[in-house]
C-alpha positions, 0 to 999 in steps of 0.5 A, a space after each residue: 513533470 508527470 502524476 502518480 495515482 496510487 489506489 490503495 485498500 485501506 488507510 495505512 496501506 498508502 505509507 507502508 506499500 508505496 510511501 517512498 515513492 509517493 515521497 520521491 514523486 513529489 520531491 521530484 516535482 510531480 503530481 501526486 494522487 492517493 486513492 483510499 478504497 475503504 474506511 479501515 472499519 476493522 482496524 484497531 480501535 484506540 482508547 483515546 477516541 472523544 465523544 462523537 469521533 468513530 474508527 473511521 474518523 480517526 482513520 480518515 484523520 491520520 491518512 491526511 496527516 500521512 498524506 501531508 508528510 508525504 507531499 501527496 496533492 490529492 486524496 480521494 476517499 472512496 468510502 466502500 466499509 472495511 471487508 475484514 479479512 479472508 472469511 469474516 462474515 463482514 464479507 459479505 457486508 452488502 457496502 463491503 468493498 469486496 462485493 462492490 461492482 467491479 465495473 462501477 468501482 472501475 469507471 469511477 477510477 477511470 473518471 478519475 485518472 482522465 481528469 489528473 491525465 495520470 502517468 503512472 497508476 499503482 494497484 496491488 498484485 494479484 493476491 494483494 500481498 497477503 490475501 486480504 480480500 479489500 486488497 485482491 479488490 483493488 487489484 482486480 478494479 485496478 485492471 479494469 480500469 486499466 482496461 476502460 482508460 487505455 485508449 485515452 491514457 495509451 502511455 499509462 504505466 501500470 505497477 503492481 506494488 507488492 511485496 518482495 519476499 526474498 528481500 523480506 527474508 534478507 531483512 528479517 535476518 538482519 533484524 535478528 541480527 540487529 536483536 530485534 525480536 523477529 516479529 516482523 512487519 506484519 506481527 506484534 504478538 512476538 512470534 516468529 513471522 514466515 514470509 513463506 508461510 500461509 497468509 490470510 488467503 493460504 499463499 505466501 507472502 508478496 512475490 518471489 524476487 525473480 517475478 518481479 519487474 522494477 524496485 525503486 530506491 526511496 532511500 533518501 525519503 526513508 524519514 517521510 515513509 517512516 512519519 507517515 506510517 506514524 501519523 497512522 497512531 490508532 494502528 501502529 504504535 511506537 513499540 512496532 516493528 516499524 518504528 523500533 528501528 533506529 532510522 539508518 536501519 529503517 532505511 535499509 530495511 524499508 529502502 525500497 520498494 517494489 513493482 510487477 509492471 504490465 506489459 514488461 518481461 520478468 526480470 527484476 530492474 532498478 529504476 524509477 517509475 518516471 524514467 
């Protein structure tokens, strides 16, 4: 059996990037570690908070109940605050995660993936997506730990979970022809979502299919992604894009997942990230 360490941005990232995986992983017998960079200070901040509780609170809450619904064994909080999006002037927050030191975040990460002896550790691919600048951080700690740990961890699989744009298309048109609304994944305001179209850092949405190394069917744990991107209520509501679907069609829509991986030749692959 081996562990899985999944370094995400923000509380939710983990259920919607990498949730089926981290759900196979544990179903599978391994080990499995969540990494959280941020406190998701700039989320949505529900009505129903109670005297005393923050944002963060709330958030940090429902990530260890989606923790819970995935099986995950571990979960770190790295507390660095919420950088907002793409130039907000809570970028330039001094405890903002994107100004945090490269290197002091990476050897952290490195400390870490020692200790659990990790085989296989996930990041975000060069522009975390959709360019949030929280999830470009992650990419760039990512490789540098990477880079610390080699030596110690020489076998250390590193996957960039990202998103497959021309899958992300397909879906889309199957949900317009299932008479949903179009708003897709990353919209609740009714407008028409674009893949291709400028993100919070100007580039397209995820990656072009072709460039991409491995996708792994999660399928069969469809239903543990799907809770854990519900228990994550102060920001994804029933009336979602995520949660309308009747569950058969969230499987199909949200089945698989999706990784560039170092060190291999581009070339698309089905497979498992233990294999």
């Amino acid at each position: 059996m081996g562990t899985l360490v999944c370094l995400h941005a923000h509380p939710d990232d983990e259920a919607i990037a990498t949730g089926g995986s981290m759900a196979r992983a544990h179903a599978e017998g391994h080990r499995v570690v969540l990494v959280v960079a941020t406190d998701g200070a700039h989320g949505e901040v529900p009505d129903d908070l109670v005297e005393g509780e923050t944002l963060q609170d709330r958030r940090r809450a429902e990530t260890m109940a989606s923790a819970a619904a995935l099986g995950i064994d571990r979960v770190e909080f790295l507390d660095y605050t919420d950088s907002g999006m793409t130039g907000w002037e809570q970028n330039n927050h001094h405890e903002a995660f994107c100004q945090a030191d490269l290197d002091a975040v990476a050897h952290g990460l490195t400390d870490l993936l020692r200790d659990e002896q990790a085989d296989v550790f996930t990041i975000y691919d060069w522009h975390g997506g959709y360019g949030h600048p929280d999830h470009i951080q992650v990419h760039k700690v990512g490789c540098r730990a990477e880079q610390l740990v080699r030596a110690d961890l020489p076998n250390l699989r590193v996957l960039e979970s990202t998103m497959n744009r021309d899958s992300m298309r397909r879906m889309i048109s199957m949900a317009k022809e299932m008479g949903f609304d179009g708003a897709g994944p990353e919209r609740g305001d009714g407008e028409e979502f674009n893949p291709d179209g400028p993100m919070d850092d100007g580039n397209p949405m995820g990656t072009p299919e072709a460039e991409l190394t491995l996708g792994v069917d999660v399928a069969d744990y469809a239903e543990s992604k799907r809770a854990a991107i519900a228990s994550h209520r102060s920001q994804i509501s029933d009336s979602s894009f995520f949660l309308q679907m009747p569950p058969e069609i969230f499987a199909q829509a949200f089945g698989h997942e999706w990784f560039i991986e170092h060190g291999q030749p581009v070339g698309l692959k089905m497979g498992w990230m233990f294999e």
